[in-house]
C-alpha positions, -999 to +999 in steps of 0.1 A: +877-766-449+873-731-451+837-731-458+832-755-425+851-734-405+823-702-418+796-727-408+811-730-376+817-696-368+782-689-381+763-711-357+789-699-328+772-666-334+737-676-334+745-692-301+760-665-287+733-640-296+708-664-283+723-659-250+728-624-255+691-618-264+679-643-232+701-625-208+683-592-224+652-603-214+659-616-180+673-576-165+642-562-181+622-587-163+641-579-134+638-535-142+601-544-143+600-561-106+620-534-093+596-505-107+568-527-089+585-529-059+588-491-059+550-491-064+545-517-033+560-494-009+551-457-024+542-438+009+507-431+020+495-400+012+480-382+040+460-351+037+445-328+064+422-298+057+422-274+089+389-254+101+382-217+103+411-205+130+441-225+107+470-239+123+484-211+151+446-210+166+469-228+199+437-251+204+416-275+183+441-272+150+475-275+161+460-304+181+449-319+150+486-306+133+503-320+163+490-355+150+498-354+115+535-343+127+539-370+151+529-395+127+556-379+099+583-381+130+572-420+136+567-429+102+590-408+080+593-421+042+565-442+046+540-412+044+538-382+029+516-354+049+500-326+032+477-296+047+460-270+035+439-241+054+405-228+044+391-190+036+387-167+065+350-181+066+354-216+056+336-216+020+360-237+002+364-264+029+348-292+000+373-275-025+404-283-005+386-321-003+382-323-034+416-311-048+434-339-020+416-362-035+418-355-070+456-356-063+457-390-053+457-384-014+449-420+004+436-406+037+422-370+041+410-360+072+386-328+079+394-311+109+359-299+123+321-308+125+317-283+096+330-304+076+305-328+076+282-326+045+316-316+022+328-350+033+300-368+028+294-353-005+330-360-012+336-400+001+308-406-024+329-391-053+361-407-041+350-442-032+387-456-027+402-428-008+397-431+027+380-399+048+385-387+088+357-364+100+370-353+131+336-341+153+314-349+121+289-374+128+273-391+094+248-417+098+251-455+089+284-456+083+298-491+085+334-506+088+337-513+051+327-476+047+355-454+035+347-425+058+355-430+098+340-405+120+364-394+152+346-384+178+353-374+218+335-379+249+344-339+257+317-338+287+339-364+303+368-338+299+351-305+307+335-324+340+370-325+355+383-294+356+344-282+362+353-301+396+389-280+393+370-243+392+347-252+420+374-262+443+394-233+433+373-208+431+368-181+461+340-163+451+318-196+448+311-180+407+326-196+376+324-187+342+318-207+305+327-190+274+319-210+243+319-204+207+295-213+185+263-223+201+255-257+190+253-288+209+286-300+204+299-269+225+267-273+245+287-305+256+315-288+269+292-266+289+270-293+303+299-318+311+319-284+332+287-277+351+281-311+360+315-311+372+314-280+396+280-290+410+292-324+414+319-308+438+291-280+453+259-278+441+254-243+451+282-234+429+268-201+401+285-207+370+280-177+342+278-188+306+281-166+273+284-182+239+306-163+212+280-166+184+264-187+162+282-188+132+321-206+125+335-170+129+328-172+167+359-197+168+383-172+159+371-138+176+393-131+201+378-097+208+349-109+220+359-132+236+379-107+259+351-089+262+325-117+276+351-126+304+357-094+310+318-091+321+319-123+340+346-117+359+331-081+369+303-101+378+322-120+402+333-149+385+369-157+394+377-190+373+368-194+335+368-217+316+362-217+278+358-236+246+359-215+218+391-222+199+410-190+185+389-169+208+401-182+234+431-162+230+412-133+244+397-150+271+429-162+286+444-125+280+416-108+303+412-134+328+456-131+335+446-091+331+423-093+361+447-119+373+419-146+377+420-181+367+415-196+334+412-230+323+422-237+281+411-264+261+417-292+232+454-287+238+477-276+269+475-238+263+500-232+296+524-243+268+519-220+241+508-192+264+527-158+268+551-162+299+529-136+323+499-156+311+513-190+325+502-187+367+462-180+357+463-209+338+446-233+360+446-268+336+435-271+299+409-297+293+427-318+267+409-332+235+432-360+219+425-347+183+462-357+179+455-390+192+426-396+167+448-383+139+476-401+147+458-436+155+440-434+121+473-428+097+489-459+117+454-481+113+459-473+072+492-479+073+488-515+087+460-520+063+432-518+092+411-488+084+376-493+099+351-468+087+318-460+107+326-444+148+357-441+173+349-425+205+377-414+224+367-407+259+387-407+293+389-445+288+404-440+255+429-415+264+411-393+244+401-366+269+415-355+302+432-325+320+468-306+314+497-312+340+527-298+335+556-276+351+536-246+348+505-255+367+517-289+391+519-265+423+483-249+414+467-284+412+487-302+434+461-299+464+432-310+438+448-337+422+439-363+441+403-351+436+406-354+406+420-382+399+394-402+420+369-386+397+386-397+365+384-429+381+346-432+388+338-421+351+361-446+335+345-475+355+312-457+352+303-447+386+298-415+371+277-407+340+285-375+327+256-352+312+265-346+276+231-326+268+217-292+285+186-324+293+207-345+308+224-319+332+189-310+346+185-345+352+220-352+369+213-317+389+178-333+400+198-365+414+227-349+434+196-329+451+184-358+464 
């Protein structure tokens, strides 16, 4: 009796630790779909490299920043933002690619047509993290390509408060202050030209570039210095594109208490108090919109590589209203918006090239 009650007890236990062991199994199945879960919603890793100027430079950067921020406010735990700045002159720009993306960063974006080659270079290196080249242009991209170039109709822009100066200006002379001659800045120029001579085509406007090299972006002192010439020289509204130089512009032209126009973001904002009433408009370049649109595309899985234009159709240029200036451009507005208007529908086609200005100049001669 004894012995069957042993037997008894024995298979009991093999029953029991059959159960045991199949329950085992089943929580680390269930420990392993948790960990993979936890991998299915890790949070996209965005990088953003700034260009000469950093975040502060009140223009191009911080519009870029801006962006990034707005997207970590929107988004929260589902990203992760990361930015780094560059050398005083830029030389490491590829580094700072190439460290994101060694560290596993999903989207990087380089803030800057300087950063062109290093990205290009870099996208070929990193073939499944995805690249933003913010001003770059790199040829034969295509949507499958991991690298999607953000670029801006800034003629459009700099036409409109172009038309702004010239029907604010008293001495019938504007000014243009860019930064590094090239013929993305050559844009700006063309586009506020075409804008005052669209309004009066006797209108002088002065124009001075900064330099030719990156450093012109962030040289305040010269800057000062080149609007302090053109307003000697009669020129009472300035307008410039030069990004951390700026800040030197906009100092002499509220000095001489003349009237200034910013640009990329709304510099009324970040502008020094006494600054503010010179500060006719800013001619807004969405970087923050381009920035912002391409973290939520990756997010919802519907990265396109190749070209986005962001123009005044796209939101992606305009001009600055806000508390500061309303009262200054309150008899213009109207103006202006009738402008906008006729170069969203394309009554208007704005000169993006010093060519194409002489051309438009030629027709409203006729």
């Amino acid at each position: 009796m004894r012995l069957k009650l042993v037997g008894w007890l024995t298979v009991l236990l093999l029953i029991v630790s059959v159960i045991l062991a199949g329950c085992g199994q089943k929580t680390a199945s269930n420990q392993g779909s948790s960990q993979e879960g936890a991998k299915g919603t890790k949070p996209l890793r965005v990088g953003l490299v700034f260009d000469v100027g950093g975040r502060g430079d009140l223009s191009f950067n911080d519009a870029a920043y801006a962006g990034l921020e707005k997207a970590k406010k929107d988004f929260g735990d589902k990203i992760e933002i990361k930015y780094l700045e560059p050398s005083a002159g830029g030389e490491n720009r590829e580094q700072l690619l190439r460290l994101l993306a060694e560290d596993k960063y999903d989207l990087i974006f380089g803030v800057g047509f300087m950063f062109t080659d290093h990205i290009k270079k870099v996208s070929n290196e990193f073939p499944q993290t995805k690249f933003g080249l913010i001003d770059g242009y790199i040829p034969d991209l295509k949507e499958d390509s991991n690298v999607s170039c953000l670029l801006f109709k800034e003629n459009e822009g700099s036409f409109l408060v172009g038309a702004a100066a010239a029907l604010k200006t008293k001495t019938n002379k504007i000014g243009f202050i860019g930064g590094m001659k090239i013929p993305l800045i050559e844009k700006f120029e063309a586009g506020y030209i075409a804008g005052a001579k669209y309004i009066n085509p006797k209108i002088e406007v002065l124009s001075d570039y900064i330099g030719t090299t990156g450093e012109a972006f962030k040289d305040p002192v010269k800057g000062k210095e080149l609007a302090l010439s053109q307003i000697k020289n009669g020129a009472d509204v300035i307008y410039h594109a030069s990004g951390a130089s700026g800040v030197g512009v906009i100092e002499a032209a509220a000095s001489q208490k003349k009237l200034v126009i910013g640009v990329d973001s709304d510099q009324s904002l970040t502008a020094k108090p006494d600054q503010r009433p010179y500060i006719l408009t800013s001619m807004l370049k969405r970087v923050d919109v381009a920035v912002y649109d391409t973290i939520k595309a990756t997010l919802e899985n519907k990265f396109k590589g190749g070209y986005r234009i962001f123009g005044i159709a796209e939101n992606g240029v305009g001009y600055a209203v806000n508390q500061y200036n309303e009262e200054m451009l309150k008899d213009i507005k109207g103006k202006l918006e009738e402008l906008k208007k006729k170069i969203e529908t394309g009554e208007i086609k704005v000169p993006a090239s010093k060519q194409e200005l002489s051309e438009f100049e030629n027709k409203l001669s006729k």
